[in-house]
matplotlib code that plots the C-alpha trace (Angstrom):
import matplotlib.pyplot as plt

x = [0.0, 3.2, 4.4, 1.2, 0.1, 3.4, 3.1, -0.6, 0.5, 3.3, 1.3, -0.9, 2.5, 4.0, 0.7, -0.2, 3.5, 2.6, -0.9, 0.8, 3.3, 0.4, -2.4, -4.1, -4.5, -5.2, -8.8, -8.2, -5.1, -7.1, -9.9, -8.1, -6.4, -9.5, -10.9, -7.6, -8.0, -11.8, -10.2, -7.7, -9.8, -12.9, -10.3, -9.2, -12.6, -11.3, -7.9, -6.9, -5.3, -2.0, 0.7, 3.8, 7.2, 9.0, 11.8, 12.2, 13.0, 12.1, 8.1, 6.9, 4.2, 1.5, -1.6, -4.3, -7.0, -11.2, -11.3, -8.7, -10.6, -14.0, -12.3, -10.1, -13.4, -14.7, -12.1, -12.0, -16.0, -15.6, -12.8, -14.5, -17.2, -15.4, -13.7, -16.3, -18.7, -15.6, -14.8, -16.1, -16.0, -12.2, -10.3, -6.5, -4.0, -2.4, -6.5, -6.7, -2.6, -3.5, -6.5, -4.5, -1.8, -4.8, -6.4, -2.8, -2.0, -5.8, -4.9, -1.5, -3.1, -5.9, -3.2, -0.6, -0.6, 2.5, 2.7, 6.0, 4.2, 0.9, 2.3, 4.3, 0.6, -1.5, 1.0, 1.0, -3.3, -3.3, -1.1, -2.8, -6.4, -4.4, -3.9, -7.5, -9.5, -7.2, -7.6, -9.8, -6.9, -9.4, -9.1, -11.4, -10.6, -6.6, -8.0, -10.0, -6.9, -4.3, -6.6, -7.0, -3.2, -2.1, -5.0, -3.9, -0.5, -0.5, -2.4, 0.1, 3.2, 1.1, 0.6, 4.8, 5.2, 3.0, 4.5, 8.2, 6.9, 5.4, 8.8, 11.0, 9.1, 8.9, 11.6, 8.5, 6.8, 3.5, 0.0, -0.1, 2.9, 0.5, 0.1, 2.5, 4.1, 3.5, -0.4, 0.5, 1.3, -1.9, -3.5, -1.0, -1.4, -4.9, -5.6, -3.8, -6.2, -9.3, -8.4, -7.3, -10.6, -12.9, -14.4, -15.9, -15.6, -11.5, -13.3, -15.4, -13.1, -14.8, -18.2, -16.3, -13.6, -16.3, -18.9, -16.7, -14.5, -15.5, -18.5, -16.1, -13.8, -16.4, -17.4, -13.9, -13.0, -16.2, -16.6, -12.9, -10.3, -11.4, -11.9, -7.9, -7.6, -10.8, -9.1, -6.8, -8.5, -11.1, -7.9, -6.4, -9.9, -9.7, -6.1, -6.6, -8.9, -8.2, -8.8, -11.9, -13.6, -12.1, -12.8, -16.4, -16.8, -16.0, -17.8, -21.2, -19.9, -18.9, -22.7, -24.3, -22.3, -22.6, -26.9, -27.2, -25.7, -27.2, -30.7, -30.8, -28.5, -30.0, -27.1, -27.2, -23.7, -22.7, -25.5, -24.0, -20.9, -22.0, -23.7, -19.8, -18.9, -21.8, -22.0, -17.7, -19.2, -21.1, -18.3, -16.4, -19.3, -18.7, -15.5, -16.1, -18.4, -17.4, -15.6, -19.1, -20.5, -17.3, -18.5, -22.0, -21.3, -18.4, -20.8, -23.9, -22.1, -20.5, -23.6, -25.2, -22.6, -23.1, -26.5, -26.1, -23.9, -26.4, -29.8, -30.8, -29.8, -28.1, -30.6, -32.8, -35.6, -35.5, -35.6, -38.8, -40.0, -38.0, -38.9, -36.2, -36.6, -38.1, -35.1, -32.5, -35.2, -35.5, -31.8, -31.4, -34.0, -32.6, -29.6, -31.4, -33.2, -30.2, -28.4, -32.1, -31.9, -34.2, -34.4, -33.3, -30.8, -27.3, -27.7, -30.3, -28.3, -25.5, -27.2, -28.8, -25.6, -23.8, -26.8, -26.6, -22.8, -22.8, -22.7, -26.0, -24.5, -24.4, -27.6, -29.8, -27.6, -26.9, -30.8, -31.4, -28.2, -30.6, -33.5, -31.7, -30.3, -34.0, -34.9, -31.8, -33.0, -36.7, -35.2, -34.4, -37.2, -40.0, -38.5, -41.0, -40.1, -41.8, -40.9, -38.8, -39.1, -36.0, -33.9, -31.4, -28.5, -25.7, -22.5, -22.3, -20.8, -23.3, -25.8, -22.7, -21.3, -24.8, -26.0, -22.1, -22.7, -26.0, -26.0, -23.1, -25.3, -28.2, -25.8, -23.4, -27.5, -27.1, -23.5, -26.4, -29.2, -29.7, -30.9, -34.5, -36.4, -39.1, -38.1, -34.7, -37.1, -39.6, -37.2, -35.3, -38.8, -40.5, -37.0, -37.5, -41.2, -39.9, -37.8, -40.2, -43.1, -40.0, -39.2, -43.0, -44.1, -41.0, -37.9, -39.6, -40.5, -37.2, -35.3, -32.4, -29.2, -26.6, -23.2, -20.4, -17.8, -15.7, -15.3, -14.0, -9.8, -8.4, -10.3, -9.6, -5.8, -7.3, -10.1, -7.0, -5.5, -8.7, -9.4, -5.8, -6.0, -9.7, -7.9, -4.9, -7.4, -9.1, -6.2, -4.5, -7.4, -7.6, -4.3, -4.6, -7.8]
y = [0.0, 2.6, 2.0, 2.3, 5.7, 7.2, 6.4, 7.6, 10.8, 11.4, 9.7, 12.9, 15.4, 12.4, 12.5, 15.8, 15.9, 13.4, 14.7, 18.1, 16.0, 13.6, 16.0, 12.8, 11.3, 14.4, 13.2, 9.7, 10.2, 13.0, 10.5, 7.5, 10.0, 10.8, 7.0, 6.1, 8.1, 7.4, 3.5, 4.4, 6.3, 3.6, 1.6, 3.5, 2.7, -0.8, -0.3, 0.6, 4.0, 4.7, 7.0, 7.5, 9.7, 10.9, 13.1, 12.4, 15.3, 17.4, 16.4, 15.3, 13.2, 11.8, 10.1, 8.4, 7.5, 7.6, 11.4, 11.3, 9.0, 11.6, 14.5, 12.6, 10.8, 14.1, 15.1, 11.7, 12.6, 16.0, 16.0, 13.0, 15.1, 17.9, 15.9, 14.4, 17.9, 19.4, 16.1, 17.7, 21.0, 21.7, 22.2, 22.1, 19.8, 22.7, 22.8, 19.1, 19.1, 21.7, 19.8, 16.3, 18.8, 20.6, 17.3, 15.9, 19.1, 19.0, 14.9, 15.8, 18.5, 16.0, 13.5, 16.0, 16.5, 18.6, 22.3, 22.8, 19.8, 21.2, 24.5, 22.9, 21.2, 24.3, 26.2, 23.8, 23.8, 27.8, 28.4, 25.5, 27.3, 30.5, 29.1, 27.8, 30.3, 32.6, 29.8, 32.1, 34.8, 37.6, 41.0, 39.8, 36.4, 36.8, 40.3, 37.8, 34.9, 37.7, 38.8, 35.4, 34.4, 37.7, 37.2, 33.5, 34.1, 36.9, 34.8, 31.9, 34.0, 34.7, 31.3, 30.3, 32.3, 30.2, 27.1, 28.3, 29.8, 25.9, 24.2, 26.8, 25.9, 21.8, 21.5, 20.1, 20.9, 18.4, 19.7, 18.2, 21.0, 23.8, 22.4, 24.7, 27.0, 30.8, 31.7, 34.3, 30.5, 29.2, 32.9, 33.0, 29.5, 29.4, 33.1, 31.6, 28.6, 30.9, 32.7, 29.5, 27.7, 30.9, 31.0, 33.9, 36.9, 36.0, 34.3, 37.4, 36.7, 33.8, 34.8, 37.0, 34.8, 31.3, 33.0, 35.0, 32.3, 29.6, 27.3, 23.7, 25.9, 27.3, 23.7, 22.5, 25.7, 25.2, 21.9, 20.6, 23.4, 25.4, 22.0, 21.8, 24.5, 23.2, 20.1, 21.2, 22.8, 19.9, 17.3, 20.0, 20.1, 16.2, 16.4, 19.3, 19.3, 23.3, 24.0, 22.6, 25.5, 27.8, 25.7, 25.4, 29.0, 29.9, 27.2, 28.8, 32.4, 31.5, 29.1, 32.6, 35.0, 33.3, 32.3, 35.7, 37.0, 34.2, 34.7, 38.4, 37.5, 38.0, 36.4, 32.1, 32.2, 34.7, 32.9, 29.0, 30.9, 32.3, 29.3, 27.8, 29.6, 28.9, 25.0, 25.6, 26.5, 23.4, 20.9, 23.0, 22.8, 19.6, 18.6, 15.0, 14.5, 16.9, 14.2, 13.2, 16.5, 17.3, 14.7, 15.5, 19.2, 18.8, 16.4, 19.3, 22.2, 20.9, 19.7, 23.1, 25.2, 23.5, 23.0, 27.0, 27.5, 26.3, 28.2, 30.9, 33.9, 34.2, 36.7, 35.2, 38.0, 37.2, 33.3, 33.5, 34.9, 32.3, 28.9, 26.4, 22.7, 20.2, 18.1, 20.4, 21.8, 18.0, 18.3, 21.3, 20.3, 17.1, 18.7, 21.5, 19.1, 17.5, 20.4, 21.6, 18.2, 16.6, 12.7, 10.1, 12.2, 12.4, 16.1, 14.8, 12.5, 14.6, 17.5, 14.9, 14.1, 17.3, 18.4, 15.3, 16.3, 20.0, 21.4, 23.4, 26.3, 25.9, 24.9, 27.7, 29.5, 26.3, 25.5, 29.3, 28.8, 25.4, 27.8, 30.1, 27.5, 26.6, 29.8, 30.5, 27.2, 27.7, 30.6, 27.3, 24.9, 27.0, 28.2, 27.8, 24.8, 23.4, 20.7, 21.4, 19.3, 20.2, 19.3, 21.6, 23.8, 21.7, 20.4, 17.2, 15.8, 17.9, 15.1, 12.0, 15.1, 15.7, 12.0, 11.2, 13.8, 13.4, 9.7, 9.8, 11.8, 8.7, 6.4, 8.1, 8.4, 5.0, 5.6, 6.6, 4.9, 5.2, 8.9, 7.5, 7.6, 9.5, 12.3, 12.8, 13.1, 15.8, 18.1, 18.5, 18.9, 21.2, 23.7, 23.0, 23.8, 27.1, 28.3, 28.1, 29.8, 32.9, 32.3, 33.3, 35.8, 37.6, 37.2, 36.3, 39.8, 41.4, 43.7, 44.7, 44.1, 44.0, 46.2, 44.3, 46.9, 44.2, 41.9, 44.9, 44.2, 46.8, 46.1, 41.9, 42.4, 44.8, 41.9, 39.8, 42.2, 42.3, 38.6, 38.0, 40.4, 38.2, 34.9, 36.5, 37.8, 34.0, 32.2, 34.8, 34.5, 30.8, 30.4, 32.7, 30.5]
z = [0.0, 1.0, -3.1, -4.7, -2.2, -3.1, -7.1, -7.0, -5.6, -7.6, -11.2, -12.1, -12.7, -14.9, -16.7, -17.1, -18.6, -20.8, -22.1, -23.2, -25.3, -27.2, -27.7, -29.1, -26.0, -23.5, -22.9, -22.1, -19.7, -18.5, -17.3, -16.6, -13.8, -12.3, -12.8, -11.0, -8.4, -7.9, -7.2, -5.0, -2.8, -2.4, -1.4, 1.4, 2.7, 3.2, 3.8, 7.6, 8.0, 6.7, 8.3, 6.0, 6.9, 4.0, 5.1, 9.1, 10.7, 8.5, 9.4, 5.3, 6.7, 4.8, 6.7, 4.2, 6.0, 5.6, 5.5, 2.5, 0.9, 0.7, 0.1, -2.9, -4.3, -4.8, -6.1, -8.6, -9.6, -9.7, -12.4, -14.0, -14.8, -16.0, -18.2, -19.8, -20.1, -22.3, -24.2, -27.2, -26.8, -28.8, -25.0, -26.3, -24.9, -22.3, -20.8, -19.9, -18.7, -16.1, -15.0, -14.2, -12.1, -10.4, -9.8, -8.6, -6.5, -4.5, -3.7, -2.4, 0.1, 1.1, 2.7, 4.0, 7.5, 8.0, 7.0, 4.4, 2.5, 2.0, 1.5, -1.5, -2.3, -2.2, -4.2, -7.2, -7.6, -7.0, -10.1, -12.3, -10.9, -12.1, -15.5, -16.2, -15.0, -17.6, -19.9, -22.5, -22.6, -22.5, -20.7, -18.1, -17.3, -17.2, -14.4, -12.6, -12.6, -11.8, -9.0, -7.9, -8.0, -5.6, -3.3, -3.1, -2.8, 0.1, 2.3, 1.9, 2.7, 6.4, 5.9, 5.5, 8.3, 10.6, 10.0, 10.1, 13.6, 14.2, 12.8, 15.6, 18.6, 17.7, 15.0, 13.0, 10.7, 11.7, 12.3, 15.9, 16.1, 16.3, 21.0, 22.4, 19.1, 19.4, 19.3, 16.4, 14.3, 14.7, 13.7, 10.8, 9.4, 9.7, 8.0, 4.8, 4.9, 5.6, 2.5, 0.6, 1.8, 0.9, 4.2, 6.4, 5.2, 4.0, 1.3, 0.1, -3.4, -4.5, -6.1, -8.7, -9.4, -9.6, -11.5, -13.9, -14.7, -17.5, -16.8, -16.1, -14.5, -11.9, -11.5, -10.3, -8.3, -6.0, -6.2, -5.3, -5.2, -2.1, -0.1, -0.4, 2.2, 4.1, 4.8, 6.9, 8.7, 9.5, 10.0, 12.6, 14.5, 14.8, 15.9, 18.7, 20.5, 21.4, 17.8, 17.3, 18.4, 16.7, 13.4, 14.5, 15.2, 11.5, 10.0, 11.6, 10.6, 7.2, 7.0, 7.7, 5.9, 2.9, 3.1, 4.1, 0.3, -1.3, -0.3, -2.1, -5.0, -8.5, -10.1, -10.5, -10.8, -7.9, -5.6, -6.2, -5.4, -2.2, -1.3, -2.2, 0.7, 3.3, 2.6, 3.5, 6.7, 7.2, 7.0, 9.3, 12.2, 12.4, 11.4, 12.7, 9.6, 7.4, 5.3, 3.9, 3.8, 1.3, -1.1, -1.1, -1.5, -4.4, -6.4, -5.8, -6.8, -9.6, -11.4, -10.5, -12.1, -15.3, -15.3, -14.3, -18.0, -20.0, -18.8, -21.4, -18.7, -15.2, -14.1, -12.0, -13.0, -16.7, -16.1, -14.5, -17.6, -19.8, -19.7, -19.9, -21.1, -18.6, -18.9, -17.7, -15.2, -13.5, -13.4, -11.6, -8.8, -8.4, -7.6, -5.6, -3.6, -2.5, -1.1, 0.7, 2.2, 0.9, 1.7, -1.1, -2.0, 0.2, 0.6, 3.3, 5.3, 5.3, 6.9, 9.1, 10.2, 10.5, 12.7, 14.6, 15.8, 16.1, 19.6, 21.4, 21.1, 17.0, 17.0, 15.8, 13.3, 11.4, 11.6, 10.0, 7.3, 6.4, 6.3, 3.7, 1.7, 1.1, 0.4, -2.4, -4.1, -4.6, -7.0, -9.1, -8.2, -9.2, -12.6, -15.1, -17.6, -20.6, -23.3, -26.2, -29.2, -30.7, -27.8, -25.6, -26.7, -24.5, -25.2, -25.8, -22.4, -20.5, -20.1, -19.4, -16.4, -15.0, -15.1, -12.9, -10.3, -9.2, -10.1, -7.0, -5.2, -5.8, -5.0, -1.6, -0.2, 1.0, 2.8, 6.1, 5.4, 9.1, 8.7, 7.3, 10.7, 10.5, 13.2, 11.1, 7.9, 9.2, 10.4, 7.8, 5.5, 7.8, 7.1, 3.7, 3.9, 6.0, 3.6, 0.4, 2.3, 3.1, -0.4, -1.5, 0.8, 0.9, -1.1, -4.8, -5.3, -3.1, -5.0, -2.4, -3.5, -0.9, -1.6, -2.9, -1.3, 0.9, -2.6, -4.4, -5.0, -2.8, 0.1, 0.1, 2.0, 4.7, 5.0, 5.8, 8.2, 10.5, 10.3, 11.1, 14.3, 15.2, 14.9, 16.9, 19.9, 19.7, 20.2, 22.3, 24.8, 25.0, 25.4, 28.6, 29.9]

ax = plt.figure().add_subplot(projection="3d")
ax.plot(x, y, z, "-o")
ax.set_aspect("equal")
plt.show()
């Protein structure tokens, strides 16, 4: 198991290498990457946990274990899918080489648990992300890639300077480092995964930077790419048990923060974005589950961004005036039902288990972020539809994507088929119900739009600056308790 972990991990550079040297193959190595890596992780679900140390003392440490395994199945499905939705659509060879490396990079982070590694890790997917979201080589999408790239790359040099603060105090560089190092290393390593992760308000550069870049991109940024800096932070709550409230405490702000945008946006594209960063917040509430929660999120929100590239408009106003064919409407409330929670989907058992293991204190705020995710999605469920003879202008892998991702979100229902009792079914309808009734009476006919001052470029690094002087006075005052 040690020599097939290490080649998996090290397989995806070789064959992105490879792909941009046989144009005539990109697709296939492209998807027998991801098919590859779809294996590997199921069986990790068998496998017992695996602990492997690369460099001694230098604290390269690798642990492979159930958690991995979600986080890099998502990963597998979510690239799978990709794949397949641009299999026709003229990508060039350079597109589907820097989707194997970002696909290699985001599996490296999910089984490092020292810092210098998944700094190494982190860097590698942020300049691949770079280089597809600029993949057009317009005006526009290089701005939104260049402004993705410095964002990304401030918050990792706070980040570098955490762990070197980690590595002085232990000479290691291993998560379980952060007991006993300096409290400004904790508040330093975990801003630069905040930003990375796109949660709380350090993550207020994500809807421009999803929505505006290309339709598969979007797709991979929120379904896999911010996970790589989630991760750590969820494998760090299970490690110390000091920093699991901390990690909870943003995954409730970061659930509300994000709902509350989501609920007034008019944009589809900007409000799965948001939503991006308010499901974040769920697998951070309860990081014992949030393995699961990964999956059923990254399968979601990766059929609803391209589901969301094909609708006639991204104005929510002019849709309800549009209707779009019944086909792509069943689609897009299959996939809306499963992140409401509804039940035979996995959406609904994992919100029945991430409520199941939060604490009382989380209680109500996650139970209103379920409210407004409710709300956000009847802007989808009750589009109007009809038939169309003629078919739908998609690409020709839309339908092969689509059917993968929510057929794994069919299929990962049954992973807790012990969520079907019938008090773990009501609750989770009567929100539903909740939310559509606010969605009626209220918010169909709102026309408040909420000021997009904090996403605006200049005002992202003093973002940093305040949430680095929060995480500071958190861990400052724990450490005096």
């Amino acid at each position: 198991m040690n020599t097939i972990s290490i080649a998996w991990i090290a397989l995806p550079f070789f064959v992105g290498f490879v792909a941009s040297l046989i144009p005539k193959l990109d697709r296939y190595l492209a998807l027998g990457m991801a098919c590859a890596s779809a294996g590997y992780a199921l069986l990790l679900f068998i496998e017992p946990p695996l602990t492997l140390n690369l460099l001694d003392n230098f604290g390269v440490t690798l642990a492979i274990d159930q958690l991995s395994g979600y986080f890099i199945l998502t990963n597998a499905l979510v690239t799978a899918a990709v794949i397949l939705y641009c299999w026709r659509s003229g990508k060039t060879a350079f597109f589907y080489a820097q989707t194997i490396i970002l696909h290699g990079s985001v599996n490296a982070a999910f089984v490092c648990v020292d810092f210098i590694s998944l700094y190494v890790a982190l860097e590698v997917s942020g300049i691949a992300a770079f280089l597809l979201i600029a993949y057009p080589r317009s005006d526009r999408s290089i701005w939104v890639g260049l402004r993705y790239l410095f964002v990304s790359n401030v918050a990792m040099l706070f980040y570098l300077v955490g762990a070197v603060l980690v590595y002085k105090a232990h000479h290691s560089f291993a998560f379980a480092g952060l007991r006993g190092a300096p409290p400004e290393a904790l508040a330093l390593i975990f801003l630069g995964l905040l930003v990375k992760g796109g949660v709380f308000v350090s993550g207020l550069w994500l809807p421009l930077t999803h929505s505006e870049s290309e339709t598969p991109v979007s797709a991979m940024l929120s379904g896999i790419v911010v996970k790589a800096g989630v991760y750590p932070l969820v494998r760090c709550a299970l490690t110390l048990e000091e920093v699991d409230p901390i990690v909870r405490f943003f995954g409730v702000g970061t659930a509300l923060l994000g709902v509350f945008y989501a609920v007034f946006e008019k944009d589809t594209k900007r409000m799965l974005a948001f939503h991006t960063v308010s499901q974040l917040g769920f697998i951070l509430a309860a990081p014992g589950v949030g393995g699961f929660y990964a999956l059923t999120h990254g399968l979601v929100k990766s059929a609803l961004f391209l589901i969301a590239g094909v609708l006639p408009s991204r104005n929510f106003k002019e849709l309800q005036h549009q209707p779009i064919a019944t086909s792509i409407w069943i689609a897009l409330v299959m996939a809306s039902f499963s992140i409401s929670g509804f039940p035979m989907l996995s959406g609904f058992g994992a919100k029945v288990l991430t409520t199941k293991n939060l604490l009382p204190w989380q209680t109500i705020a996650m139970n209103v972020a379920a409210v407004g995710t409710a709300i956000s999605f009847a802007k989808f469920i009750f589009l109007p539809h009809q038939k169309r003879e003629g078919g739908e202008n998609v690409s020709p892998g839309f339908w092969s994507a689509v059917i993968l991702l929510i057929g794994g979100l069919i299929v990962a229902n049954v992973a807790y088929y012990e969520a079907y009792t019938l008090e773990n079914i009501a609750k989770p309808l009567a929100i539903v119900g909740i939310g559509w009734l606010a969605y009626f009476l209220v918010f169909r006919r709102s026309v408040l739009k909420l000021p997009r001052m904090l996403e605006q470029f200049e005002h992202l690094i003093g973002v940093m600056s305040l949430m680095l002087i929060l995480l500071f006075w958190m861990v400052w005052t724990r450490s005096v308790i």
